[in-house]
GUMI-520317 format. One record per residue (C-alpha): x, y, z; residue in three letters; residue number from 1. Coordinates in nm, 3 decimals. Last residue first. Example, Ala and Ser with C-alpha at 12.3 -4.5 7.8 and 13.67 -1.06 7.14 Angstrom:
<rs>
1.367; -0.106; 0.714; ser; 2
1.230; -0.450; 0.780; ala; 1
</rs>
This chain:
<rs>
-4.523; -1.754; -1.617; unk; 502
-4.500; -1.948; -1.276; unk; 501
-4.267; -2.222; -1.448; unk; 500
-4.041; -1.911; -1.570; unk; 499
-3.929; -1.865; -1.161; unk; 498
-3.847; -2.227; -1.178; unk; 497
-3.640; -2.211; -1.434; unk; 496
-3.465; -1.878; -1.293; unk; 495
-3.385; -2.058; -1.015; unk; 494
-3.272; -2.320; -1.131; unk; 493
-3.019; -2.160; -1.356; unk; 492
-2.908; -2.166; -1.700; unk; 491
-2.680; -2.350; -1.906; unk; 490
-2.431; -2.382; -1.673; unk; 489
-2.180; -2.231; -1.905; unk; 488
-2.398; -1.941; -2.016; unk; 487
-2.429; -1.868; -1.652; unk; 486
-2.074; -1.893; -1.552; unk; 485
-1.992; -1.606; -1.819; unk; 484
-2.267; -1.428; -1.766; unk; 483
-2.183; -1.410; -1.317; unk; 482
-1.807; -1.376; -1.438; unk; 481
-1.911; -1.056; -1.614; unk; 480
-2.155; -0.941; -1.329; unk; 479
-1.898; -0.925; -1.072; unk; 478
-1.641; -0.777; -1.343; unk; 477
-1.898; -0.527; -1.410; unk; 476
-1.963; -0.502; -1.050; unk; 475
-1.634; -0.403; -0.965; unk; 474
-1.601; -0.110; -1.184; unk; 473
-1.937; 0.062; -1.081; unk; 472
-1.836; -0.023; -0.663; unk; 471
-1.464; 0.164; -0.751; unk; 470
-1.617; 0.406; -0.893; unk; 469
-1.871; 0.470; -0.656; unk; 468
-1.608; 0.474; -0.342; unk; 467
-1.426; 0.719; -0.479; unk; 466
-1.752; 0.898; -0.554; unk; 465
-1.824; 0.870; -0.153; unk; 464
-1.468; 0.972; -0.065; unk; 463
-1.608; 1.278; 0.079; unk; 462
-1.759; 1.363; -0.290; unk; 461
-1.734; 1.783; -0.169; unk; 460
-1.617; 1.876; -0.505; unk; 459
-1.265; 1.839; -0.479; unk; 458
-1.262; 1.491; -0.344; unk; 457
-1.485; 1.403; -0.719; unk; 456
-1.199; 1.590; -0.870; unk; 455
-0.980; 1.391; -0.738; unk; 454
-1.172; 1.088; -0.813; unk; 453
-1.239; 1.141; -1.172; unk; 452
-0.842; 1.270; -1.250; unk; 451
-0.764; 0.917; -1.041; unk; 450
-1.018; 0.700; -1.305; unk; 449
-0.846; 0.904; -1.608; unk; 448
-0.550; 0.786; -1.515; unk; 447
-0.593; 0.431; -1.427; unk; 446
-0.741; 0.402; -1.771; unk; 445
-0.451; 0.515; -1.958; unk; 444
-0.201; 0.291; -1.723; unk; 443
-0.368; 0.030; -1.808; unk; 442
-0.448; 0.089; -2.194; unk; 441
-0.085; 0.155; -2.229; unk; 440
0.049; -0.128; -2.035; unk; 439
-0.222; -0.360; -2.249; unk; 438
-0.081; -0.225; -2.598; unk; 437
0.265; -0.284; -2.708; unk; 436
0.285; -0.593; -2.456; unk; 435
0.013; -0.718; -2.645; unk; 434
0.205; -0.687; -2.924; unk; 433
0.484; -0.787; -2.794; unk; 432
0.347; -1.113; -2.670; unk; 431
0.196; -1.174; -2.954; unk; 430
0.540; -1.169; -3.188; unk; 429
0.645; -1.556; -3.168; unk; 428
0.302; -1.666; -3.301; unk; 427
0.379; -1.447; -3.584; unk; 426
0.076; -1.110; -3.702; unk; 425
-0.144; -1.070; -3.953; unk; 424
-0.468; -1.201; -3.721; unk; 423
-0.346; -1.258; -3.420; unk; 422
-0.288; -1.619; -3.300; unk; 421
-0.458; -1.934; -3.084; unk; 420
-0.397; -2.275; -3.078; unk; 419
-0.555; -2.301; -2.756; unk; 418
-0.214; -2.347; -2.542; unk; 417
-0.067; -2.088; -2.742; unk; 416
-0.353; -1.818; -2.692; unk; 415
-0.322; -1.909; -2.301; unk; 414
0.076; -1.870; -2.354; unk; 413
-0.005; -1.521; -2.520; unk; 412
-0.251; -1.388; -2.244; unk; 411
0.020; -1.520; -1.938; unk; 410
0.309; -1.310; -2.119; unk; 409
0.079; -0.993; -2.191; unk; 408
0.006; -1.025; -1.800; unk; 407
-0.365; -1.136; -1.746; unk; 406
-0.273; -1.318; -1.430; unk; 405
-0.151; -1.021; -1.278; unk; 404
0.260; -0.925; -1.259; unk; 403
0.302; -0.744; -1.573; unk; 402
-0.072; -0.540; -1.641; unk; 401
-0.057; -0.478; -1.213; unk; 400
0.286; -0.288; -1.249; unk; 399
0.107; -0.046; -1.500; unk; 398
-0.180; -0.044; -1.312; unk; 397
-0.008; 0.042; -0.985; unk; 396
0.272; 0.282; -1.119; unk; 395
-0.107; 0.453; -1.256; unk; 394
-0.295; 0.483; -0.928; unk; 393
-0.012; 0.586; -0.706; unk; 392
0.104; 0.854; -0.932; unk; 391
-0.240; 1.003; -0.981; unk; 390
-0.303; 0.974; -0.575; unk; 389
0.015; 1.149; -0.469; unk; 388
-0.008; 1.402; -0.764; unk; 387
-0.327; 1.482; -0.634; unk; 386
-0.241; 1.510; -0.297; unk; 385
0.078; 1.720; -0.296; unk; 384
-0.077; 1.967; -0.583; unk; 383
-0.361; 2.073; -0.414; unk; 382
-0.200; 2.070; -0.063; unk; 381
0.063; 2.318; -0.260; unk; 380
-0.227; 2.508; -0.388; unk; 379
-0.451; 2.573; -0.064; unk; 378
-0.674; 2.866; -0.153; unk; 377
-0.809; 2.676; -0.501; unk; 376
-0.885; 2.337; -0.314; unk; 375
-1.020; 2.554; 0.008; unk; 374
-1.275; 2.708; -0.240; unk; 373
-1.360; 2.330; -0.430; unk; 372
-1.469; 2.183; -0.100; unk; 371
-1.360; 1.960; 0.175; unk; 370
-0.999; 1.958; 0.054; unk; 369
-0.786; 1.614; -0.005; unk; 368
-0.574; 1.429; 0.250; unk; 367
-0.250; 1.401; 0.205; unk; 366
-0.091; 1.740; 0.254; unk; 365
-0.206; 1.812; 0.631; unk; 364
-0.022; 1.460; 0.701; unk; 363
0.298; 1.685; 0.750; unk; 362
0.150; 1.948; 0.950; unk; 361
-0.140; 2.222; 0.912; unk; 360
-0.545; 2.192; 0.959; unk; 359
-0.618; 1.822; 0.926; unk; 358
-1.020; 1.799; 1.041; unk; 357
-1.145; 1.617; 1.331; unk; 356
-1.467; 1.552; 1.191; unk; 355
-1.786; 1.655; 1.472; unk; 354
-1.987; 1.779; 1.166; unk; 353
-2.139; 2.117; 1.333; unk; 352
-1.818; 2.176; 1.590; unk; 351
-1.560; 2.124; 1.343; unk; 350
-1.262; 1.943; 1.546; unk; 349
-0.916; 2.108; 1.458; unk; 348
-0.622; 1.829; 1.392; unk; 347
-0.259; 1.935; 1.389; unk; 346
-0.015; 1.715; 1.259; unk; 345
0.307; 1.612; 1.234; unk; 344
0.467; 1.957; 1.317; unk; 343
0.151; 1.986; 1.562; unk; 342
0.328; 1.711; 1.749; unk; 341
0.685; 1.852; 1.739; unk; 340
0.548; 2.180; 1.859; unk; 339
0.340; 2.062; 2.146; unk; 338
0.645; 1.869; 2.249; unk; 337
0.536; 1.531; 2.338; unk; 336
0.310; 1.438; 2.625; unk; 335
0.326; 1.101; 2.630; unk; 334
-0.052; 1.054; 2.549; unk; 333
-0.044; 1.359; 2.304; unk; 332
0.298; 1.188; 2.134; unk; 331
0.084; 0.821; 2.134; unk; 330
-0.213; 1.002; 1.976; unk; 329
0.008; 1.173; 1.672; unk; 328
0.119; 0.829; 1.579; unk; 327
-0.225; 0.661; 1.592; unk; 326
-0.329; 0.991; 1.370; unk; 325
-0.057; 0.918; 1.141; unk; 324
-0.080; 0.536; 1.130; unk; 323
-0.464; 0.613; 1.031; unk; 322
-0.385; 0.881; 0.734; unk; 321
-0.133; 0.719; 0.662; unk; 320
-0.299; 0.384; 0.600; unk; 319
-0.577; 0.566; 0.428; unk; 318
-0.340; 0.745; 0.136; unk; 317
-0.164; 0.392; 0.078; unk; 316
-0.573; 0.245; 0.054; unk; 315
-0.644; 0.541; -0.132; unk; 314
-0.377; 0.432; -0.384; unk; 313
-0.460; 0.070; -0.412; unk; 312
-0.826; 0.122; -0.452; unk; 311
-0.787; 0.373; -0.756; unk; 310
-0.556; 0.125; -0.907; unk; 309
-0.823; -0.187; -0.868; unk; 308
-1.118; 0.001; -0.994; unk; 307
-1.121; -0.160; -1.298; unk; 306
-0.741; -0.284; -1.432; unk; 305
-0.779; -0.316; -1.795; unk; 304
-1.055; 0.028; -1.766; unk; 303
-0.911; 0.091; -2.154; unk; 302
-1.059; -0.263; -2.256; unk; 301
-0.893; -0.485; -2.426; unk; 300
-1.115; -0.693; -2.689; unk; 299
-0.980; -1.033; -2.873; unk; 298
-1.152; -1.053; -3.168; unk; 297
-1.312; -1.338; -3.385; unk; 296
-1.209; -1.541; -3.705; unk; 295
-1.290; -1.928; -3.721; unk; 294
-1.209; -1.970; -4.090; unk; 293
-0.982; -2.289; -4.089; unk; 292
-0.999; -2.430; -3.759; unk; 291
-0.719; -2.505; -3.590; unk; 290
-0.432; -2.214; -3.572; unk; 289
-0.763; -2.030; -3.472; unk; 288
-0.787; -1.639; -3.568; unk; 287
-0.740; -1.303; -3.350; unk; 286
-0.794; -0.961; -3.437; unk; 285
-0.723; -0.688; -3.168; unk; 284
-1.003; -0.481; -3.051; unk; 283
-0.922; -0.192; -2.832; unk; 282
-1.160; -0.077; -2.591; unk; 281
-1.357; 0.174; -2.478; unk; 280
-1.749; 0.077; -2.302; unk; 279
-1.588; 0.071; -1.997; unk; 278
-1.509; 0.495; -1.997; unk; 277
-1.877; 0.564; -2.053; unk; 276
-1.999; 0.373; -1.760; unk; 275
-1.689; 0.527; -1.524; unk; 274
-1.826; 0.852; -1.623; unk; 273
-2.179; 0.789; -1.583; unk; 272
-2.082; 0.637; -1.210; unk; 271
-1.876; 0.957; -1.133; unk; 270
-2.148; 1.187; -1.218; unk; 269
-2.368; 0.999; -1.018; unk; 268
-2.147; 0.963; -0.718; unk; 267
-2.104; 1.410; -0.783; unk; 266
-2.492; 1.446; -0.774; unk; 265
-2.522; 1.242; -0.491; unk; 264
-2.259; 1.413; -0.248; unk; 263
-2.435; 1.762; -0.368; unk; 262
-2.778; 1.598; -0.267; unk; 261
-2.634; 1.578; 0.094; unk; 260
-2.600; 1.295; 0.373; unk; 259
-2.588; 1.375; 0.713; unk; 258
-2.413; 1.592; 0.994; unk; 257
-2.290; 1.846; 0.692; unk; 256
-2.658; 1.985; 0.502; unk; 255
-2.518; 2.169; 0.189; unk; 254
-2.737; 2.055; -0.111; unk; 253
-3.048; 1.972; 0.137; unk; 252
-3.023; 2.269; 0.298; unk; 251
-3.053; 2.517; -0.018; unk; 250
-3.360; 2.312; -0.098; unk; 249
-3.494; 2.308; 0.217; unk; 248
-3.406; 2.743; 0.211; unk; 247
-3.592; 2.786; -0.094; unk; 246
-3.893; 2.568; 0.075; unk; 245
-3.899; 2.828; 0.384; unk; 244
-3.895; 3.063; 0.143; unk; 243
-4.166; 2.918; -0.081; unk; 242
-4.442; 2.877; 0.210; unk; 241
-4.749; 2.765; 0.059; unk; 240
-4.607; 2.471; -0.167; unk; 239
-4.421; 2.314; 0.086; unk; 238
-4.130; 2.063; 0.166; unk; 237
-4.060; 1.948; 0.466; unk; 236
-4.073; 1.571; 0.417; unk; 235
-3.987; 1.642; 0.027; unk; 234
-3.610; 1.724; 0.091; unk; 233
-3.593; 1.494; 0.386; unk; 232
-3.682; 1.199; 0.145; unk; 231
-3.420; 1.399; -0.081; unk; 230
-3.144; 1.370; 0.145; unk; 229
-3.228; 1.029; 0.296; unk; 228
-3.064; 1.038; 0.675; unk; 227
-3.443; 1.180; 0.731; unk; 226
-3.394; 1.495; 1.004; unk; 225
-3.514; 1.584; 1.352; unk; 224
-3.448; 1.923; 1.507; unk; 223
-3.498; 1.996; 1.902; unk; 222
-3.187; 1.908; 1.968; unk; 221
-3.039; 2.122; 1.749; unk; 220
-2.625; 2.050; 1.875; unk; 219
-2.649; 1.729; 1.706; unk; 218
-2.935; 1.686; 1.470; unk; 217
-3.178; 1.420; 1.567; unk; 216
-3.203; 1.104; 1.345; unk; 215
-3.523; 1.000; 1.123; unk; 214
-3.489; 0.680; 0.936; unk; 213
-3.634; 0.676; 0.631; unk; 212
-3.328; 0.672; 0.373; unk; 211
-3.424; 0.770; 0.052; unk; 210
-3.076; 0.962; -0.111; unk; 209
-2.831; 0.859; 0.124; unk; 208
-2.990; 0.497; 0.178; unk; 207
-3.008; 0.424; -0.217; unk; 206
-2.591; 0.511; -0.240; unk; 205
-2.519; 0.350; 0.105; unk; 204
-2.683; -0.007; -0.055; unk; 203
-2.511; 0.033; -0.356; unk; 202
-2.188; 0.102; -0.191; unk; 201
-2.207; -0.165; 0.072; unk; 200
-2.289; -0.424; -0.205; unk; 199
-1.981; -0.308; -0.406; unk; 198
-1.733; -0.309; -0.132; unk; 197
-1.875; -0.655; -0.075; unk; 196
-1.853; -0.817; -0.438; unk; 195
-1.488; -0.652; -0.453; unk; 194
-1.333; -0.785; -0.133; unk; 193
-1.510; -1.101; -0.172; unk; 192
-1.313; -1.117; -0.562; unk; 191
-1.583; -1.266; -0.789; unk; 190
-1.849; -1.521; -0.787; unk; 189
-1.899; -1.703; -0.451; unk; 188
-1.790; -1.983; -0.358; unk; 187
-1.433; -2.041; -0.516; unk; 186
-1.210; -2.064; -0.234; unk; 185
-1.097; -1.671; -0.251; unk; 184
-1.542; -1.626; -0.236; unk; 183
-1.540; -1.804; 0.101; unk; 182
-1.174; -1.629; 0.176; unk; 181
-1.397; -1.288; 0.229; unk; 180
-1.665; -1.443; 0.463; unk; 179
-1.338; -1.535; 0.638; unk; 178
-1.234; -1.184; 0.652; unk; 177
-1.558; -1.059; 0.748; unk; 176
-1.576; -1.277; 1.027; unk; 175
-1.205; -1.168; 1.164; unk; 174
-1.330; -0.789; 1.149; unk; 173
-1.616; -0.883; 1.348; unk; 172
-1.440; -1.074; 1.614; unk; 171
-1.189; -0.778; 1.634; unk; 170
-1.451; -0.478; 1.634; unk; 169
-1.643; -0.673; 1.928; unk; 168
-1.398; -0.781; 2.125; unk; 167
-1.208; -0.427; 2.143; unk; 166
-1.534; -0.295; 2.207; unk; 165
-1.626; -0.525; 2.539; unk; 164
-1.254; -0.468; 2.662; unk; 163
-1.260; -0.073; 2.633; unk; 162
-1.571; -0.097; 2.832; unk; 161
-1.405; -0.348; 3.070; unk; 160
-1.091; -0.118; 3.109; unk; 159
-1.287; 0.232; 3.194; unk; 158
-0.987; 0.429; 3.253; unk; 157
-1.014; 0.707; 3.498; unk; 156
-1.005; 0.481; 3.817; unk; 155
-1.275; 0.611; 4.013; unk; 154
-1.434; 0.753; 3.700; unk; 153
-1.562; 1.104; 3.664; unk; 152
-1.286; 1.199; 3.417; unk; 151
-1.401; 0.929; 3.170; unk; 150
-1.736; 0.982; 3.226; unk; 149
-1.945; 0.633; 3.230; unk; 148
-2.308; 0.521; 3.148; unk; 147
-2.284; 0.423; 2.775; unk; 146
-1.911; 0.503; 2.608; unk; 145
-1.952; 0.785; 2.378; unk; 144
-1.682; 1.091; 2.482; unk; 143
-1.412; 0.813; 2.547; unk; 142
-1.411; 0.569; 2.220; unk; 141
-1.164; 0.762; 2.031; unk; 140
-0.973; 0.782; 2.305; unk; 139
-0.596; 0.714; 2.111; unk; 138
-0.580; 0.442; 2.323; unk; 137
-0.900; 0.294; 2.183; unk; 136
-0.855; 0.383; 1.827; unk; 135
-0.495; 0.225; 1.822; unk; 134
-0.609; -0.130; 1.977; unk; 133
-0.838; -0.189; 1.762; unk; 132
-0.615; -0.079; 1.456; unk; 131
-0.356; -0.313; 1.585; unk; 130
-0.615; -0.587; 1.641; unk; 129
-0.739; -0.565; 1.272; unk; 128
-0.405; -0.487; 1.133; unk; 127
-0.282; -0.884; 1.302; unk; 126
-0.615; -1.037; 1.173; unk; 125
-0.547; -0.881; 0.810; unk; 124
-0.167; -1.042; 0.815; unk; 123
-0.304; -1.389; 0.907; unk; 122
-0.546; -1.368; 0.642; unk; 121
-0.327; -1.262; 0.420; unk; 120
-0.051; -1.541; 0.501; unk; 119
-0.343; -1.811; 0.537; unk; 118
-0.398; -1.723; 0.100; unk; 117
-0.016; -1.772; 0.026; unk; 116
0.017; -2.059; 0.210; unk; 115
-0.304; -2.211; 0.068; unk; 114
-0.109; -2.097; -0.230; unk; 113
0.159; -2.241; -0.174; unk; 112
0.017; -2.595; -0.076; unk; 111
-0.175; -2.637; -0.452; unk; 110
0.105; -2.554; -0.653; unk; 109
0.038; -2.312; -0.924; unk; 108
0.091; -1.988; -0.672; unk; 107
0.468; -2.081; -0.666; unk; 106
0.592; -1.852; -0.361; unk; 105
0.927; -1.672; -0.313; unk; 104
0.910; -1.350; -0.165; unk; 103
1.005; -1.019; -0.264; unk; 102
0.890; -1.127; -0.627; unk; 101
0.754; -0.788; -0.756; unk; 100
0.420; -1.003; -0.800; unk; 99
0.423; -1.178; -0.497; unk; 98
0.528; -0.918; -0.266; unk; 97
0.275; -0.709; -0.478; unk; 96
-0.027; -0.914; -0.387; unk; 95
0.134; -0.955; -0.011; unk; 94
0.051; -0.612; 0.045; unk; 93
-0.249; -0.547; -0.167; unk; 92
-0.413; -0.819; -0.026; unk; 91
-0.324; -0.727; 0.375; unk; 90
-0.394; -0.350; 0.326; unk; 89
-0.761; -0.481; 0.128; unk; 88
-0.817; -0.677; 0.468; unk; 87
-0.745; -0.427; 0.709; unk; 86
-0.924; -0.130; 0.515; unk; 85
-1.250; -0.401; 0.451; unk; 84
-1.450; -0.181; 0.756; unk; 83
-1.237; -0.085; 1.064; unk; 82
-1.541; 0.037; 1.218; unk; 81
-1.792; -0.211; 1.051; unk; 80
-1.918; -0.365; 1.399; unk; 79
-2.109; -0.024; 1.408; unk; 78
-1.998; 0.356; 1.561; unk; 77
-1.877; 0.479; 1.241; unk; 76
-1.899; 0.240; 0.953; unk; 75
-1.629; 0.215; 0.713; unk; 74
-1.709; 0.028; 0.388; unk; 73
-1.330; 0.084; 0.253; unk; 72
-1.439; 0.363; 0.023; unk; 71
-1.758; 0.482; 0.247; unk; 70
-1.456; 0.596; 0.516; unk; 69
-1.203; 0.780; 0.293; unk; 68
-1.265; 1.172; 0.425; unk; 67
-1.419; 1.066; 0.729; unk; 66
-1.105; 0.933; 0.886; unk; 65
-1.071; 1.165; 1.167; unk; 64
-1.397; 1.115; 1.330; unk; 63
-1.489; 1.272; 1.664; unk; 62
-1.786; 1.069; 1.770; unk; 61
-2.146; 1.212; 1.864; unk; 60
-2.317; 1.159; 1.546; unk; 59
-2.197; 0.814; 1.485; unk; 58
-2.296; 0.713; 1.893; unk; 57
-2.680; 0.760; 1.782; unk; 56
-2.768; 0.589; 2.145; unk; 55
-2.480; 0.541; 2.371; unk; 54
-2.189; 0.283; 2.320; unk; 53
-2.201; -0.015; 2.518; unk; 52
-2.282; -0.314; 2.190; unk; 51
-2.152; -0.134; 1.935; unk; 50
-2.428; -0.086; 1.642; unk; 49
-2.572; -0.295; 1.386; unk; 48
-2.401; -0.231; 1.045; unk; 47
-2.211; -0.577; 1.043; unk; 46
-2.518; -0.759; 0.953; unk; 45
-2.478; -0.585; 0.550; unk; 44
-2.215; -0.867; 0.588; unk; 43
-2.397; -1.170; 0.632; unk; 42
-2.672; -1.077; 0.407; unk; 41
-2.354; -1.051; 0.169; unk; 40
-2.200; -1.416; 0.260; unk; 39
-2.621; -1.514; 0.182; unk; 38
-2.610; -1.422; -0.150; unk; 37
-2.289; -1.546; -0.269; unk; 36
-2.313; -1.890; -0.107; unk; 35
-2.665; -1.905; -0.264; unk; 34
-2.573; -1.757; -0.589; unk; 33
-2.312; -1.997; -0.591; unk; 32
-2.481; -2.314; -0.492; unk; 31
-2.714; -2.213; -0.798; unk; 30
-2.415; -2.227; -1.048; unk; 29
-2.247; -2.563; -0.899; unk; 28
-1.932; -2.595; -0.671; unk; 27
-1.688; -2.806; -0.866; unk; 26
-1.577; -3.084; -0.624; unk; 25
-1.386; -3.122; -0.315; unk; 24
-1.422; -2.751; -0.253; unk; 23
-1.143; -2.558; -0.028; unk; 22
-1.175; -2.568; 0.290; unk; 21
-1.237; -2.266; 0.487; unk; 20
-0.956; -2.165; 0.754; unk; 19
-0.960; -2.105; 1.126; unk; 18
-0.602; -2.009; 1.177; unk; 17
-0.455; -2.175; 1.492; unk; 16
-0.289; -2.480; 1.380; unk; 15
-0.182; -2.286; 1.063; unk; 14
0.021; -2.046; 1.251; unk; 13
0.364; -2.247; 1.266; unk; 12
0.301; -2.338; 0.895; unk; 11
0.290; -1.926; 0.765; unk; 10
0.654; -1.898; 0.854; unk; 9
0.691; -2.123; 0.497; unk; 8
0.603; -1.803; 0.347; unk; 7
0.955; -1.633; 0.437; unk; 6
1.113; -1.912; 0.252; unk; 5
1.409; -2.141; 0.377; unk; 4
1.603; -2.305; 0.144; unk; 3
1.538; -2.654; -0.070; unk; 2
1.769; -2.948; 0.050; unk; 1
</rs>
C-alpha cells in the first residue's frame, strides 16, 4: 500500500477547480499563434479600471508597492492590482518543493502532474483572495471609493463597496491564472507567466515614452499632462521661448506622478545590456555515436537561466514587502504600540507621488533607494538590499541548473538516448563536464543580471528595468521555441497566405 503524499490533498479540490484539458492531439503551429494571440488580447483586457472607484483612481491612491509593481504587471487602480505576483509566488513555490524534493511527486506520470499543475493553481487562487482581502482591510481602497466618505458614513464601513472590489480583483486574478495554465497545457508557446510579463512590458515600455492620453496632475489641477514622456516633451515644446523649453526638458527627466525619460533611459540601458550578455556562450563539441562525421556544437549560454533568478528574488523581496505592510495594517487596526509598529515599519506618504514610502524599521532595508543620493547617504540599506537580491538571484540559478529539466544529468541522458557524445571526451564523463560548466555559467549570468538591476533600482528604474530584463530574457526564449516550432511545421499559414498577396 503506497503512503500518503502531501500532493494527493490536491484530489479533494479537484471537483471544484475549473481546469483546462489538456490536448487530445498535437495542437498545430497556426492554432498556436491563435491561442497565443488571443490569451494576450485577453490579458492586456485586465487594464480597464475598478468598477466603483472614482475617475483617475491611480493618481489618487496611496501605493506602497510602487517600487516592484511593472515587474509583476501590477496595475494600480485596474483588474491588474495583484498583477502575475500571486501566480509567479505559487510557481516558484511549489517549483522548488519539487525540485529540493519536499514533496514527493513524479512529474513523468501523466496524473502527477495534473496534480502538480491543480496544486499551483489552487495555491495562486488562495494568495489572490488573501491579498484581496489584505488591501481592503488595510484601507487601501478608502480615500477612492465613488460616492462615499468613509468617516461620513452611517455605518463607517462601506461593506458592498468593499464587496464589489473584492469580486472584481479575485475573478480577475483567477482568469489570468487559467489564461496562464492554457500555455502550461501546451497552447501557447512558452511559459504564460513569461509570454505575459513580456507583453505587459513591451506594451508599458511604448506607452511611457508615446502615450496620448492626457491625465491631470494631482494637486495642479489646472495642469494636464501626456502619460508619454516624450509625447509630453514635444506637446509643450517651443522654439520661441527657450526657458520655458529648458525647464520641459528638465521636467520631463524628473517628472514623479507619471512616467519620466530618466526611467527610459535606464530600461534601455538594461535591455542593451541583457542583449549583449545573450549573445555569450560556451560551445562544447559534440559528435554522433551514429553517423560517422556528423560534428556540431552544443552551445551554453552564460544567461542559462534568463530572467528566471532575477524574478525569483524580487518576487521573495515583493512578498515581504506586501506581508509586511498587511502586517503593519493589522497592528494600526488593533492599535498596537506606536513604537512596536514603527519598529516594523514606518511608512511616510510623499505628497507629489502619493507612494507611501519606507522611512525607518525592519522592512526599511529591503526595498531599494529612489535615487542614487539616498543610495550613497543610506549605506547599510545599500548593502542589506543588494546583497539580499544578489544572493537570492544566484542560490536560485545555481539550484535551478540541478533541479530544471536541463540539469547536467537530464542533458547527458538526452545525449545518451540520441547517441550523442563530446567531442574528446567518455560517454561516462558528460555529465561532469557539463556539470563542470552549466553551474558556473548559471550562477555567472544570474550575477551580472542582479548587479544590472540594482543598479537599475539605484538610478531611479522603479522596478521598471527589473521588469525589462526580465521581459528581454523571456522573449528570447518566447521567440526561440516560436523558430524552433516553425522550422518544424514547415511554415505557417499565415505567412503563406500573406506571400500569396506579394
Amino acid at each position: 500500500m503506497s503512503g500518503f503524499r502531501l500532493l494527493d490533498l490536491v484530489k479533494f479540490f479537484l471537483p471544484i477547480l475549473p481546469e483546462v484539458e489538456f490536448p487530445y492531439e498535437t495542437i498545430k503551429f497556426d492554432e498556436k499563434i491563435v491561442y497565443t494571440v488571443g490569451s494576450g488580447f485577453i490579458f492586456l483586457l485586465g487594464q480597464l479600471p475598478i468598477y466603483g472607484l472614482i475617475p483617475q483612481a491611480q493618481f489618487h491612491l496611496v501605493d506602497p508597492f510602487y517600487s516592484f509593481r511593472s515587474i509583476f504587471a501590477m496595475e494600480k487602480a485596474t483588474l491588474l492590482e495583484l498583477g502575475l505576483l500571486p501566480i509567479i509566488t505559487s510557481a516558484f513555490l511549489w517549483q522548488l518543493a519539487a525540485g529540493l524534493k519536499l514533496i514527493s511527486v513524479n512529474l513523468g506520470l501523466r496524473y502527477d502532474r495534473e496534480l502538480f499543475q491543480s496544486g499551483q493553481k489552487l495555491t495562486a487562487f488562495g494568495l489572490a483572495i488573501v491579498m484581496a482581502l489584505g488591501l481592503i482591510y488595510s484601507g487601501y481602497y478608502d480615500n477612492v471609493i465613488k460616492g462615499i466618505n468613509i468617516v461620513g458614513t452611517p455605518s463607517g464601513v462601506p461593506y458592498w463597496s468593499y464587496l464589489i472590489i473584492f469580486l472584481q480583483i479575485v475573478t480577475w486574478s483567477f482568469m489570468v491564472t487559467l489564461l496562464v495554465e492554457i500555455f502550461d497545457k501546451g497552447y501557447g508557446f512558452g511559459s504564460g507567466i513569461l509570454c505575459f510579463l513580456t507583453l505587459q512590458n513591451a506594451t508599458s515600455f511604448i506607452a511611457e515614452l508615446i502615450g496620448l492620453e492626457v491625465f491631470p496632475v494631482v494637486n495642479n489641477s489646472k495642469k494636464f499632462e501626456s502619460f508619454g514622456a516624450l509625447m509630453n516633451l514635444l506637446r509643450n515644446f517651443s522654439v520661441f521661448n527657450l526657458r520655458a523649453t529648458i525647464n520641459q526638458i528638465w521636467h520631463a527627466f524628473t517628472r514623479v506622478q507619471l512616467p519620466n525619460l530618466t526611467q527610459f533611459y535606464i530600461c534601455l540601458a538594461s535591455i542593451l545590456v541583457v542583449v549583449a550578455l545573450q549573445n555569450f556562450r560556451i560551445e562544447i563539441p559534440i559528435r554522433s555515436t551514429k553517423v560517422r562525421g556528423m560534428n556540431q556544437i552544443f552551445p551554453i549560454r552564460l544567461l542559462y537561466t534568463g530572467g528566471l533568478s532575477v524574478l525569483f528574488a524580487y518576487t521573495v523581496i515583493a512578498n515581504i514587502q506586501v506581508l509586511g505592510f498587511f502586517v503593519k495594517s493589522i497592528m494600526v487596526k488593533l492599535g498596537a504600540p506606536s513604537i512596536i509598529s514603527s519598529l516594523f515599519a514606518n511608512y511616510v506618504i510623499e505628497p507629489y507621488s502619493n507612494r507611501l514610502v519606507l522611512e525607518s524599521g525592519l522592512l526599511y532595508f529591503f526595498t531599494p533607494s529612489q535615487t542614487l543620493v539616498q543610495s550613497i547617504i543610506s549605506p547599510l540599506r545599500t548593502i542589506v538590499y543588494s546583497s539580499t537580491v544578489i544572493l537570492l538571484t544566484v542560490w536560485f540559478a545555481y539550484k535551478w541548473s540541478f533541479i530544471s529539466g536541463s540539469s547536467p544529468k537530464d542533458i547527458s541522458k538526452q545525449f545518451k538516448d540520441q547517441g550523442i557524445s563530446i567531442a574528446g571526451k567518455r560517454d561516462i564523463s558528460i555529465t561532469k563536464e557539463l556539470s563542470r560548466v552549466i553551474p558556473i555559467a548559471a550562477v555567472s549570468g544570474a550575477f551580472l543580471l542582479g548587479v544590472t538591476c540594482i543598479l537599475g533600482d539605484y538610478l531611479g528604474g522603479l522596478g521598471k528595468n527589473v521588469a525589462s530584463v526580465v521581459g528581454v530574457s523571456s522573449a528570447f526564449g518566447v521567440l526561440e521555441e516560436f523558430m524552433m516550432e516553425y522550422q518544424q511545421a514547415g511554415g505557417s499559414q499565415f505567412s503563406n497566405a500573406l506571400q500569396g498577396f506579394q
